[in-house]
C-alpha positions in Angstrom: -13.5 -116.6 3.1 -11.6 -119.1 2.0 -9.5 -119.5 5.5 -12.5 -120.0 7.6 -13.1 -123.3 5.4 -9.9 -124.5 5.9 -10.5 -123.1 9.8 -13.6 -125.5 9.8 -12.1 -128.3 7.9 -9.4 -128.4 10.5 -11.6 -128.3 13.7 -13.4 -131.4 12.3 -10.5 -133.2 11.6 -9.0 -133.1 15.3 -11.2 -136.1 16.0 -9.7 -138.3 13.6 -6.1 -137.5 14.6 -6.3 -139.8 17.8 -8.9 -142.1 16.4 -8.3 -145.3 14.0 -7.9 -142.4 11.1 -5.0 -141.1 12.5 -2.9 -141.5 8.9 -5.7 -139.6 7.1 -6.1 -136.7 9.3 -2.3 -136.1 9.1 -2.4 -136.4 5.3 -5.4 -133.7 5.4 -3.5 -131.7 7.9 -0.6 -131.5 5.8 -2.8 -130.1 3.0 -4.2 -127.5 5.0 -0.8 -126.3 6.1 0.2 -126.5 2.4 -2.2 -125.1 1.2 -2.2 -122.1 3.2 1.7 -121.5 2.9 1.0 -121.8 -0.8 -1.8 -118.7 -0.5 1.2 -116.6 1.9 3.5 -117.4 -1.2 1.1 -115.7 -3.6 -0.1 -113.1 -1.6 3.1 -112.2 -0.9 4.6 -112.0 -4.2 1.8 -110.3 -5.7 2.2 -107.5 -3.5 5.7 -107.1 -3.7 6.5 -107.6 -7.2 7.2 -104.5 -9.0 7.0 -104.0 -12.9 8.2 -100.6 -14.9 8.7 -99.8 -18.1 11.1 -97.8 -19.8 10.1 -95.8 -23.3 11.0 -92.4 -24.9 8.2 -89.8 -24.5 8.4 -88.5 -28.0 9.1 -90.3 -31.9 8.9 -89.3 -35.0 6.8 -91.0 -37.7 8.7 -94.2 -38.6 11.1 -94.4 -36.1 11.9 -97.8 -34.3 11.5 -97.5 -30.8 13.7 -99.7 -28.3 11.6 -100.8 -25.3 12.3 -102.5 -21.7 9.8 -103.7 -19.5 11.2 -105.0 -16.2 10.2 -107.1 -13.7 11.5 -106.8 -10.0 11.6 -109.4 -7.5 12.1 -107.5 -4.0 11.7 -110.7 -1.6 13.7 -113.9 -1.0 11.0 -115.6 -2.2 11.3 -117.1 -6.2 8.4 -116.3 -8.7 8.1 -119.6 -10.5 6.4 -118.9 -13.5 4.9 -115.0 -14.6 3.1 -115.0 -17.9 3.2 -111.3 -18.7 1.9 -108.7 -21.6 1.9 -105.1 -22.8 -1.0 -103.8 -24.2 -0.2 -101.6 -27.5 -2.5 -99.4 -29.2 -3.7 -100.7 -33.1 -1.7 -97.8 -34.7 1.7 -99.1 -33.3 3.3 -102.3 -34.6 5.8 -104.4 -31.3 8.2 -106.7 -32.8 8.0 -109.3 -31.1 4.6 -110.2 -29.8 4.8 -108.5 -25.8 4.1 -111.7 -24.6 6.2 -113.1 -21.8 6.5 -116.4 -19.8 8.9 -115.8 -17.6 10.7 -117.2 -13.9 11.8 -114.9 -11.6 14.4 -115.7 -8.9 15.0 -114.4 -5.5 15.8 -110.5 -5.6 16.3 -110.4 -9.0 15.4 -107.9 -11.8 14.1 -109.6 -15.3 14.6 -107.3 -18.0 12.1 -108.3 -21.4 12.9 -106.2 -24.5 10.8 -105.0 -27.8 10.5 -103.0 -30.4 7.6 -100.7 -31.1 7.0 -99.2 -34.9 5.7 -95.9 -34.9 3.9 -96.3 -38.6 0.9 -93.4 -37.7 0.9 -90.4 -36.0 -0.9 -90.0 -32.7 -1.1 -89.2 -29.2 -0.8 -93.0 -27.5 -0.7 -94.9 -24.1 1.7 -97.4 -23.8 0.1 -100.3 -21.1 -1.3 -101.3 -18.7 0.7 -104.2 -17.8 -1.6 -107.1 -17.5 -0.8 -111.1 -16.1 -0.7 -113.9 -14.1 1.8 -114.9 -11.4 2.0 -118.5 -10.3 3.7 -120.0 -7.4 5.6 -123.6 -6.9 2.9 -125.4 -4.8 0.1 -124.5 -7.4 -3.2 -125.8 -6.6 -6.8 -125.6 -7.8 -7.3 -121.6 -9.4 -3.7 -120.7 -8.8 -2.8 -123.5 -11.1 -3.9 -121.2 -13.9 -3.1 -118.3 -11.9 -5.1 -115.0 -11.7 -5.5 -112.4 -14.1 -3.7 -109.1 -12.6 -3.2 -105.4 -14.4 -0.3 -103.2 -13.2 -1.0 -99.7 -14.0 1.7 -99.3 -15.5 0.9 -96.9 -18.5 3.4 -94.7 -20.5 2.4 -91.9 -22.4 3.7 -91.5 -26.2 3.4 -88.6 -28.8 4.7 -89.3 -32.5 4.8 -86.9 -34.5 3.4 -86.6 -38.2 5.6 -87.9 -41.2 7.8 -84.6 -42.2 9.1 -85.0 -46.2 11.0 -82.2 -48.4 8.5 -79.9 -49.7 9.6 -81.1 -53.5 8.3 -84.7 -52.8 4.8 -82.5 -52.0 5.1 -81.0 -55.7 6.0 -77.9 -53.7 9.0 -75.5 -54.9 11.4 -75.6 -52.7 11.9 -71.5 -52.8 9.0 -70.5 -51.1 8.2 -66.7 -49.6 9.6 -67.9 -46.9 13.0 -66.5 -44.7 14.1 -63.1 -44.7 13.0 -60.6 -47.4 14.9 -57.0 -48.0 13.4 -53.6 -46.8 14.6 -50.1 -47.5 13.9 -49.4 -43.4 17.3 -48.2 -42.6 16.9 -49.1 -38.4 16.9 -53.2 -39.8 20.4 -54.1 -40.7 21.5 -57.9 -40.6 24.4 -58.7 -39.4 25.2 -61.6 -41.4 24.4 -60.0 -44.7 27.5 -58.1 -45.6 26.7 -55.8 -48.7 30.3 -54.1 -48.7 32.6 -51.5 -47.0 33.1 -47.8 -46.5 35.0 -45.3 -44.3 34.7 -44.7 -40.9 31.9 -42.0 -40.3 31.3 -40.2 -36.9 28.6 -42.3 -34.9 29.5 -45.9 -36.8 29.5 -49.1 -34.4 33.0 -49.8 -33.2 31.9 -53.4 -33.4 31.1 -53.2 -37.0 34.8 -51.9 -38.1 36.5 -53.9 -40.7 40.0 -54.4 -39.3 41.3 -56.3 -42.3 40.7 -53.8 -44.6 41.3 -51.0 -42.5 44.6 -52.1 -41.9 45.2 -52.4 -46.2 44.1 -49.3 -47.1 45.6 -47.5 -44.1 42.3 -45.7 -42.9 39.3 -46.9 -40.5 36.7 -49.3 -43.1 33.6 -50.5 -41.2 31.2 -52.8 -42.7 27.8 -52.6 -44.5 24.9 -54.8 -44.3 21.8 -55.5 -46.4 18.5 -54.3 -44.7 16.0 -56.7 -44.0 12.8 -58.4 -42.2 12.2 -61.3 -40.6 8.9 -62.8 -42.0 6.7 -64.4 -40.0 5.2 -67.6 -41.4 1.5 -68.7 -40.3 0.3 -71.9 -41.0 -3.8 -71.8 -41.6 -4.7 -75.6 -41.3 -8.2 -76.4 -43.1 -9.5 -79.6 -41.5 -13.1 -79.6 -41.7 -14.3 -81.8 -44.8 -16.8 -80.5 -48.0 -19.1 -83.5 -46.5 -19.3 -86.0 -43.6 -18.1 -88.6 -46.0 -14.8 -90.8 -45.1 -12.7 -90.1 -48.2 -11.4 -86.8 -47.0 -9.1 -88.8 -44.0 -6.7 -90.1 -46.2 -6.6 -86.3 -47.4 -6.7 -84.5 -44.0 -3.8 -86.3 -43.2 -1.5 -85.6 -46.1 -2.8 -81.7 -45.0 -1.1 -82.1 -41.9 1.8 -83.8 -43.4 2.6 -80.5 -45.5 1.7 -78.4 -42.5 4.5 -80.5 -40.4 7.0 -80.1 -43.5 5.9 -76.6 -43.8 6.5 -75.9 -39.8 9.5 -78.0 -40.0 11.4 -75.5 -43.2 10.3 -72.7 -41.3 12.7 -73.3 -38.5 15.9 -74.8 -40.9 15.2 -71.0 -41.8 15.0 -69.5 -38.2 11.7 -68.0 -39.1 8.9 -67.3 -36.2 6.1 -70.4 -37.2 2.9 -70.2 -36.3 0.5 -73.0 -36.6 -4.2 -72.0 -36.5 -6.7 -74.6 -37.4 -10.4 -75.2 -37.2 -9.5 -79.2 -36.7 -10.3 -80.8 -32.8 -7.2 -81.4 -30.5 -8.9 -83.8 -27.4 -5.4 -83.6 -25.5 -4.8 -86.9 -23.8 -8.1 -86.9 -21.9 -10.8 -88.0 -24.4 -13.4 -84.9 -24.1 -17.6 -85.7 -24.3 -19.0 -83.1 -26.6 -22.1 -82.8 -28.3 -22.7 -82.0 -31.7 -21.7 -78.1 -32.3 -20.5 -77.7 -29.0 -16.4 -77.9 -30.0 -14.8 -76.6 -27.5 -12.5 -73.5 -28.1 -10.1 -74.8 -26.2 -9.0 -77.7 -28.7 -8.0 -75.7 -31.8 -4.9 -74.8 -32.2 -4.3 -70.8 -31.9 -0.5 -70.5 -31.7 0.7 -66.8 -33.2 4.5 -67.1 -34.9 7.2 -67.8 -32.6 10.6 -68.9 -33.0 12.6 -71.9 -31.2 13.2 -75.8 -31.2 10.3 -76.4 -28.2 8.0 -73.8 -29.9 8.4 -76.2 -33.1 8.2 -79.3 -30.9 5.1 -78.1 -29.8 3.4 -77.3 -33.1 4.3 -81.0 -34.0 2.6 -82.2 -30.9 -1.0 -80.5 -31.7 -0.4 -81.8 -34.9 0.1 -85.3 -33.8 -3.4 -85.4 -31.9 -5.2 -83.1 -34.3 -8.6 -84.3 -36.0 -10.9 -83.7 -38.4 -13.9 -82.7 -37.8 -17.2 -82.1 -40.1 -19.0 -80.1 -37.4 -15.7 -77.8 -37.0 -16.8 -73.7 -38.2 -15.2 -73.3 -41.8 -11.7 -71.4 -42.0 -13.5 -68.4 -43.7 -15.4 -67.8 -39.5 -12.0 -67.8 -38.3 -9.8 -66.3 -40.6 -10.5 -62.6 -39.7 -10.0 -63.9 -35.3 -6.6 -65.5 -36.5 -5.0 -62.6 -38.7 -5.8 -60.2 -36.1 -2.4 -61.5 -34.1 -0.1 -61.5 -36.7 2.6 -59.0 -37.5 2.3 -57.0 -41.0 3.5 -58.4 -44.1 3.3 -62.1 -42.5 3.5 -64.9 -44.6 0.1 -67.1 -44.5 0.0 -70.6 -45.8 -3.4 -71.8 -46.6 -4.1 -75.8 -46.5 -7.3 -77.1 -47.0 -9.2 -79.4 -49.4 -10.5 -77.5 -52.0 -11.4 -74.0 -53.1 -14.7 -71.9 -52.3 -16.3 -68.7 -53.0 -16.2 -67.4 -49.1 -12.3 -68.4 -49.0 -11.7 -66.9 -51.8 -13.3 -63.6 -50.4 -10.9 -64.2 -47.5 -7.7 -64.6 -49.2 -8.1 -61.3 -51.1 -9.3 -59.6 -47.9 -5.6 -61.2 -46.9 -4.0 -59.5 -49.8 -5.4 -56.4 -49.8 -4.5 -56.3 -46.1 -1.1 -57.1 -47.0 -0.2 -60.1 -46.4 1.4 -62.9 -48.5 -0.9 -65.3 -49.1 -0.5 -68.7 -50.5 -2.9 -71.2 -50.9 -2.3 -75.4 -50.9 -4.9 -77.6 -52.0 -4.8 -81.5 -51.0 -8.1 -82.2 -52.6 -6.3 -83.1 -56.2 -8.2 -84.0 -59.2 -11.7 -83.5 -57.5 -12.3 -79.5 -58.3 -15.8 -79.1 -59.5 -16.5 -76.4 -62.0 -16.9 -73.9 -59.0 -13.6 -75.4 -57.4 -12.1 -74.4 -61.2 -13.8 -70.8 -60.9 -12.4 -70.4 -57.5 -8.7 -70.8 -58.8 -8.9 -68.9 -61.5 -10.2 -66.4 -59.2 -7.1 -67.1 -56.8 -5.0 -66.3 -59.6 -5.9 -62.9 -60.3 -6.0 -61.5 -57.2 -2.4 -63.1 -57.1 -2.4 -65.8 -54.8 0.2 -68.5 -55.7 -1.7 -71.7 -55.7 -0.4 -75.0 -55.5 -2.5 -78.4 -55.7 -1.5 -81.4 -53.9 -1.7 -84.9 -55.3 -3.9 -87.9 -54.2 -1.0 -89.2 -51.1 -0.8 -93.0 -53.0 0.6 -91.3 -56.0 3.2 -89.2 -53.5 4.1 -92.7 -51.7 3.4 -90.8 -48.4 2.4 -93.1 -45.4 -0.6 -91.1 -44.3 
């Protein structure tokens, strides 16, 4: 330890303190004394100084982040010099550079801000905090200080790019919303078809007072009947091969599930979100090869809300594709087995096959209202060709994604 040296070193020096070095063992004296304040100095402020950081849990792809690291000096005792950094995942972009060189006073709170650009979707932690702390009397190793970490880490989510569906080459009126029904117990309320009189049994609440009071008799009001239609999202992330071109593709997929999610709730409609990619959660999972676990793909049945949409958006922002993930056609039957009749399903995958196209007029016939989205644009081999024209009779409305550089999406 280093205070038994300086112990030792002492000890021999008493000597020379009343001997004819009397000068010299003062001067080494005072060293030792200096030298061991200067170690209280640092030990002290090392384990005093607290460091926090301040950053919003969620973004949205794109969005400019405002973010303040502080630094709190709890003691009467100065900091002289703290050189300081974050450490920020690849996929982020801090403007500026979250290096600090900073000196702290006595009881005082140094607040360092920057900016953090959210340019790719992800689950992310923010930290830790690592750096050096210096103090006044500096001497030998402390001159350069030693290398500290806080653990200081914040968690961020940001979700996937959401566009209109006509920058995806998608119509913008898609069987999606409310749809009529002759099933008189389904009125909506804010669908007025017209008026009539008053009949025995009528709603009080549904009496038209304006009119009633024109044409002198009781009027009550008459509304169209219809059915809420549930919209599930089937998300096809397991690539045709084990090659890397499909990324770039796999994430414009989830872009148009996002958008697709996102104009189901401007429309109040239940959203539902399946998908045979890999969601690892924040903890990193070890898996071996075919082993996925069931517990990382996204199984959410229709529901409506702002934090049911939130969380669609946050499986979608750790979400990945997988090549050893079971094709959509093993989970198909498993998924449409919780969904209300007449549901709306929205297919998104690369490309068509025979076994989904087996699938998606099992959908049909079942009753369902089936769509199919293909991101794999311009690549449809003469099978891929077959299987569309096959789409097309059983009347599945099929529409094909371009290549995401030619829809200047950020994926």
């Amino acid at each position: 330890m280093w205070w038994l040296s300086l112990l030792a070193l002492f000890l021999l020096l008493l000597p020379g303190i009343w001997g004819n070095f009397w000068f010299l063992g003062l001067a080494l004296m005072a060293w030792i004394v200096v030298s061991m304040l200067n170690r209280l100095w640092y030990w002290r402020v090392t384990h005093t100084v607290r460091l926090d950081r301040n950053i919003p849990p969620q973004a949205f792809y794109g969005d400019l982040l405002d973010v303040e690291v502080t630094v709190h000096n709890g003691i009467r005792l100065p900091i002289p010099w703290l050189r300081l950094q974050d450490n920020i995942p690849g996929n982020l972009k801090a403007t500026p550079r979250t290096e600090w060189l900073v000196s702290v006073r006595s009881q005082e709170k140094v607040r360092l801000n920057y900016k953090l650009e959210c340019k790719h979707r992800g689950r992310y932690l923010i930290g830790p905090l690592d750096g050096r702390i210096g103090v006044l009397l500096d001497t030998g190793s402390d001159a350069r200080g030693v290398w500290q970490s806080w653990n200081k880490v914040s968690r961020l989510v940001v979700y996937p790019q959401i566009v209109p569906l006509e920058k995806l080459l998608l119509p913008s009126r898609l069987p999606m919303g409310n749809m009529r029904t002759r099933q008189p117990l389904l009125p909506d309320p804010s669908r007025i078809a017209g008026v009539r009189e008053y009949q025995s049994g009528d709603d009080p609440r549904q009496i038209d007072w304006r009119n009633t009071a024109r044409q002198s008799q009781l009027m009550v009001k008459e509304f169209d009947r219809t059915r809420v239609l549930s919209m599930a999202i089937f998300l096809d992330l397991c690539p045709p091969d084990k090659t890397y071109v499909w990324q770039p593709l796999a994430e414009t997929s989830i872009v148009v599930a996002a958008s697709l999610a996102k104009r189901s709730y401007d429309l109040k409609q239940p959203v539902g979100l399946f998908s045979n990619g890999f969601d690892p959660g924040w903890e990193k999972v070890n898996y071996k090869e075919g082993t996925l676990p069931e517990w990382g793909r996204p199984e959410m049945p229709p529901h409506n809300g702002g934090p049911w949409l939130y969380e669609i958006m946050e499986r979608l922002a750790g979400i990945e594709a997988r090549p050893d993930s079971p094709g959509m056609e093993k989970l198909i039957g498993k998924w449409t087995s919780r969904l209300p009749w007449g549901s709306t399903i929205a297919v998104v995958t690369f490309e068509p096959y025979p076994a989904l196209v087996t699938e998606l007029s099992r959908l049909r016939k079942a009753g369902f209202s089936v769509m199919a989205i293909f991101t794999a644009a311009e690549r449809h081999t003469s099978l891929g060709y077959d299987s569309i024209f096959a789409l097309h009779v059983l009347g599945v409305r099929i529409y094909d994604i371009s290549q995401p550089e030619q829809l200047s999406l950020s994926v």
